[in-house]
N, C-alpha and C positions, 0 to 999 in steps of 0.2 A: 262648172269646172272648179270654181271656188271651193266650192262647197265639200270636192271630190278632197280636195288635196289640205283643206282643213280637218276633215273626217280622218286620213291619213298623217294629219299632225299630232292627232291627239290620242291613234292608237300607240305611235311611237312614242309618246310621250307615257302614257300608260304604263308601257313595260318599262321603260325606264324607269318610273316610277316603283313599279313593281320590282324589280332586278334591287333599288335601292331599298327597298323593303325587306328583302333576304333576312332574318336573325341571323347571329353569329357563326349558329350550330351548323343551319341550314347550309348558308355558305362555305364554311369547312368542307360539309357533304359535298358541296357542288364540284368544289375546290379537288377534293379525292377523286372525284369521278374522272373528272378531268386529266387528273394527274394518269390514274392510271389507263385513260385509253393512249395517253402518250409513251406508256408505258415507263414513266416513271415511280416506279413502286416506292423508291425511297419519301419522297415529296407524298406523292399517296398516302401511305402509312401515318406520315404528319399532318397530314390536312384530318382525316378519319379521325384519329386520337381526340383531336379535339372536338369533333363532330359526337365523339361517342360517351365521351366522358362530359355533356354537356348536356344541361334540365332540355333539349328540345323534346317535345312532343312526340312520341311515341320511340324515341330513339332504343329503349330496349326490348322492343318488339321485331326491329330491323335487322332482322335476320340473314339477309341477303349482303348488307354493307357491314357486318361481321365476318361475315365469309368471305367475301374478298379482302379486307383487314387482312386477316390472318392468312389467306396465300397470298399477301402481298409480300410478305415474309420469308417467302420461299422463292418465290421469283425473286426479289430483290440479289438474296442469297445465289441464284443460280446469273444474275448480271454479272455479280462479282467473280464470281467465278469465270465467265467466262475471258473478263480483264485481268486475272491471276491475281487478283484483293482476295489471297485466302483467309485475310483476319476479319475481314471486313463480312466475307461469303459465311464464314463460322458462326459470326454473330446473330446473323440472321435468319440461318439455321436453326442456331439454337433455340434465339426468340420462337421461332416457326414452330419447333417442337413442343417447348415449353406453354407457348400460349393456346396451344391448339386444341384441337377434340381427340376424340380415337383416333380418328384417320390419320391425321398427324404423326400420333405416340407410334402409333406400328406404320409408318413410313420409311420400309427398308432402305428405297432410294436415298432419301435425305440425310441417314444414318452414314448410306457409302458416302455420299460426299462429305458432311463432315469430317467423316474418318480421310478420307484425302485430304483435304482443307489442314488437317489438325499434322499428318503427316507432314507437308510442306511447308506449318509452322516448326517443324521441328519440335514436335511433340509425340514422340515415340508410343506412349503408356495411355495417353487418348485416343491416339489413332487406331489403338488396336482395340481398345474398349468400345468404339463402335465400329469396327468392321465385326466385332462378334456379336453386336445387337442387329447387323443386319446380317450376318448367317443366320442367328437368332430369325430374325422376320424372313429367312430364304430369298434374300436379294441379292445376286449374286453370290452364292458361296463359295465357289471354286474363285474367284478372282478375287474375293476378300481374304481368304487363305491364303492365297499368292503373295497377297501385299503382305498380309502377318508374316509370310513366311522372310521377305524382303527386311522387316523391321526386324525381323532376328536374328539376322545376317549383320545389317551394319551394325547391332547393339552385341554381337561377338556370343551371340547365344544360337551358337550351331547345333546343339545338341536339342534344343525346342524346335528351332527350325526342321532339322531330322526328321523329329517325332511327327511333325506339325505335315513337312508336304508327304510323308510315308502314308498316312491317315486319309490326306488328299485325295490322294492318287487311287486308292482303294475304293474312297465315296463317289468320287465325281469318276471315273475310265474315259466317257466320251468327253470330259470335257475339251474346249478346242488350246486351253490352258497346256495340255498336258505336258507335252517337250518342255515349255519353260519350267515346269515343277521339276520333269527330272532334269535338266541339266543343272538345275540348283541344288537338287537333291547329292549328285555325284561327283559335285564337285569336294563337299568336303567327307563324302564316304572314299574316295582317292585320296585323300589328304589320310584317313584313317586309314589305310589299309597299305599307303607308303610308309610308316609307320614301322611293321616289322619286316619290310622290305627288302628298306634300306641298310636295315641290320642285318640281314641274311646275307645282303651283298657286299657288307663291311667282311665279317665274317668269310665268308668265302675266298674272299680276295686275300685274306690272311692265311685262309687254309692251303692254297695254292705258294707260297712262297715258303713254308714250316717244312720240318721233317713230316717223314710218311704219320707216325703216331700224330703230330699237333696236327696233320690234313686229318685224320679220321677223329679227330675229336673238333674239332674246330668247322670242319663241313657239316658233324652229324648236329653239330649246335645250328648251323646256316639253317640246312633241310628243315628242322623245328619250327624256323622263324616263316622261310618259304612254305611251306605247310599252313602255318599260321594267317599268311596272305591270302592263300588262296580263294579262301571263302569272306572275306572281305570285295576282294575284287569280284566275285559273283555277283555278291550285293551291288555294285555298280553296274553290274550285266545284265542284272535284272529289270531294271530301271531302264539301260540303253543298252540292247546289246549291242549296240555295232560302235560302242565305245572302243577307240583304239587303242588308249594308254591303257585300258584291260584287259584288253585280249594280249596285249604284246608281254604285258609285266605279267600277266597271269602263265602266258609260255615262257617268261625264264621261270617261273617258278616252278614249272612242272618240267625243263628239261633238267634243270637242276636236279631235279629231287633224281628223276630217271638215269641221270648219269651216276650220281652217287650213288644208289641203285646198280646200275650196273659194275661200276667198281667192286664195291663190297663183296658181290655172287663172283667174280672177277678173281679173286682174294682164296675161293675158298677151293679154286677148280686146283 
């Protein structure tokens, strides 16, 4: 029994022996391994570096503990993210892109989140410069567009916006996006098409209080402007038709015009 459990003293001593043996590099390695079955990628990442950038013995042939390196990268990046550390998730992103292989470089997913990331730093002109490397790689397109279209919204560039979800709407139909593009879309094609609206109905409202000459010059000005509307507020019909501030301002503008219309024929009996 002696014998049993001094045999059993000296295995343990052994590896302990051995465990102290570890090189630098080696340990690092261990050290990574470790880290990331606990799924700390950050700590991972630092143990590795030093495992890889170090004279151990076949360390540039380890082709396996490079590649989890480098999606440590990307997970780390997606931890953060999931804590809302958008500067912290960008960097590591970026590292993940930049240090990576192909697969990496053309990683549309990691593109869209950066592109969020960079958004929610309040980085407008980055944000948008990779949500087009990931329509670019066809990740999400219709939801990248969205977001561009969103960044040209609050940076007061409606008319890019415009361009941008009309284009949309055209590429993607099924997408499940679609109502939000147009109610984005129609809201400032109503802004443009109140425009000479409002003047038909300045107008008109002056035409009605004037003598008969200033009503038929001052209405035939109106009916111009309302004519003018008309096919503006299509454009928002077309988009939604069962827009109600179009359908309703689209029917003063055509009872308008028909009533003046019927005056004038009115005029000549």
């Amino acid at each position: 029994m002696k014998k049993v459990f001094l045999l059993l003293g000296m295995i343990i001593f052994s590896f302990s022996v051995f465990a102290q043996e570890l090189s630098p590099g080696l340990q690092a390695k261990n050290d990574g391994n470790a880290a990331f079955k606990e799924k700390d990628y950050v700590s991972a990442i630092k143990h590795w570096e030093k495992y890889l950038n170090s004279d151990e013995e076949g360390v540039e042939n380890d082709v396996n503990t490079m590649l989890l390196y480098l999606k440590s990268f990307k997970y780390a990046g997606n931890n953060f993210m999931k804590k809302k550390n958008y500067a912290q998730a960008y960097d590591y992103y970026k590292n993940y892109i930049e240090k990576g292989d192909e697969e990496a470089k053309t990683d549309g997913k990691t593109f869209y989140y950066m592109a969020y990331c960079a958004k929610k730093m309040d980085k407008p002109d980055l944000a948008i410069t990779h949500y087009q490397k990931s329509i670019e790689l066809d990740y999400r397109p219709d939801m990248c567009k969205l977001y561009i279209a969103d960044i040209y919204k609050d940076m007061g560039k409606d008319e890019d916006m415009k361009q941008l979800l009309v284009a949309a709407i055209e590429e993607h139909p099924d997408s499940k996006y679609i109502d939000k593009m147009a109610s984005m879309l129609t809201k400032p094609m109503l802004q443009e098409a109140s425009v000479p609206f409002n003047k038909a109905n300045e107008l008109a409202k002056e035409a009605s209080t004037g003598s008969p000459n200033e009503y038929m010059q001052k209405m035939a000005r109106a009916v111009s402007k309302f004519e003018e509307a008309i096919p503006l507020f299509d454009k928002v019909l077309k988009y939604d038709p069962k827009n109600d501030t179009a359908l309703k301002y689209k029917k003063v503008c055509t009872d308008n015009i028909n009533q003046f219309e019927e005056y004038k024929a009115s005029l000549d009996k």
